[in-house]
C-alpha positions as a Python dict, from the first residue, in 0.01 Angstrom:
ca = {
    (1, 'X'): (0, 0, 0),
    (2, 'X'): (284, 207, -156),
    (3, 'X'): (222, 571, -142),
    (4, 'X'): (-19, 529, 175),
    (5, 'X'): (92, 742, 461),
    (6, 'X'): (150, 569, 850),
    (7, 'X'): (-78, 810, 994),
    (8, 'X'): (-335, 711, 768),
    (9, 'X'): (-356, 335, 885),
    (10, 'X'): (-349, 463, 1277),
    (11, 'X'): (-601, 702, 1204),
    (12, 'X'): (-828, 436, 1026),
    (13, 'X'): (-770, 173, 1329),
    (14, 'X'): (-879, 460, 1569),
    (15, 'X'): (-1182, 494, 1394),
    (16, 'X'): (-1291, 135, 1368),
    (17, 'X'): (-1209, 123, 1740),
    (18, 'X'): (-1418, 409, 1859),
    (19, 'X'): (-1680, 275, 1660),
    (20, 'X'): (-1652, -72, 1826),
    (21, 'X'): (-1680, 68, 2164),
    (22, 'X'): (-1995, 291, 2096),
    (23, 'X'): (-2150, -34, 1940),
    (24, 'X'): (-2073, -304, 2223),
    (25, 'X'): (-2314, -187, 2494),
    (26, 'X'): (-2585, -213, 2212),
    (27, 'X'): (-2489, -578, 2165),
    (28, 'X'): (-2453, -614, 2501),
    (29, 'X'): (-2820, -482, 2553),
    (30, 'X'): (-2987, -671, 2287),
    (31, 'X'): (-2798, -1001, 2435),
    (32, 'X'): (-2957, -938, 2748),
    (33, 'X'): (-3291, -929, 2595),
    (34, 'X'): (-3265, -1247, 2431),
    (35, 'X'): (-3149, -1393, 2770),
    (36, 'X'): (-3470, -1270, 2920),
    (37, 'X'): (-3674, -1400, 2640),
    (38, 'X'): (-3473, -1789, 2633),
    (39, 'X'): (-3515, -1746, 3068),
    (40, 'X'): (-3886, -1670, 2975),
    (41, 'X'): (-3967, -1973, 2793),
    (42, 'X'): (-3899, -2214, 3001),
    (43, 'X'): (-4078, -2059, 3299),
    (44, 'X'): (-4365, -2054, 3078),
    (45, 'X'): (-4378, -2407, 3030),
    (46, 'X'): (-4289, -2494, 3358),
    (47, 'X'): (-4612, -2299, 3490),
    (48, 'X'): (-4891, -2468, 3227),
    (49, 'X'): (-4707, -2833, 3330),
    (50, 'X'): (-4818, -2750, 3739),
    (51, 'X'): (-5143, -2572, 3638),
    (52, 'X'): (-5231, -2900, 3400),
    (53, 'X'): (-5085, -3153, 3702),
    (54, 'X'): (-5282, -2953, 3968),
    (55, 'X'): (-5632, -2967, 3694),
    (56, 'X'): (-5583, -3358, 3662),
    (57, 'X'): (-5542, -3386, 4042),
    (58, 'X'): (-5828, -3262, 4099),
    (59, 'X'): (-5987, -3381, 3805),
    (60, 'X'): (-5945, -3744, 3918),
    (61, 'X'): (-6043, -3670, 4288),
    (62, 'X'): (-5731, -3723, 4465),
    (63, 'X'): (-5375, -3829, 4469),
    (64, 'X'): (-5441, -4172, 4480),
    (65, 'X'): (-5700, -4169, 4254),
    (66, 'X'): (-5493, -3974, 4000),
    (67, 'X'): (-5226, -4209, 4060),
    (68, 'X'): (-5486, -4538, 3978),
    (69, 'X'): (-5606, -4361, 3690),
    (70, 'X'): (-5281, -4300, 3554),
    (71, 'X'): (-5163, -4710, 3594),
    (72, 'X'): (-5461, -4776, 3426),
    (73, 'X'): (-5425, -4576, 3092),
    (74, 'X'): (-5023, -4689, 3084),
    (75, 'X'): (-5099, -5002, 3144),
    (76, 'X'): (-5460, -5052, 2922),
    (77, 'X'): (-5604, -5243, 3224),
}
């Protein structure tokens, strides 16, 4: 560090700075995209659990009947 001149290191922490603040909208960006994709997910599955409820409602031929079917293959009876 001897022979290094002040205005050197504040010129050098500038720099780092500056590039820092062109870089964080970029992460910010790609951190919303990931957000989307996690939110996505979910919503996905959430979607094929109704559509395959719904199918096996109707499937069985009714509520009740769903609901008789269902007792029977937990139970074995």
């Amino acid at each position: 560090m001897k022979g290094m001149i002040p205005e050197t290191k504040v010129q050098v922490k500038k720099r780092s700075t500056q590039l820092t603040a062109i870089n964080a909208p970029a992460k910010v960006e790609v951190s919303r995209g990931v957000m989307i994709g996690i939110g996505a997910v979910p919503t996905l599955i959430g979607i094929w659990a109704a559509a395959c409820f719904f199918g096996g409602l109707i499937a069985s031929g009714g509520p009740i009947a769903l609901v008789k079917s269902w007792f029977s293959a937990f139970t074995g009876m």
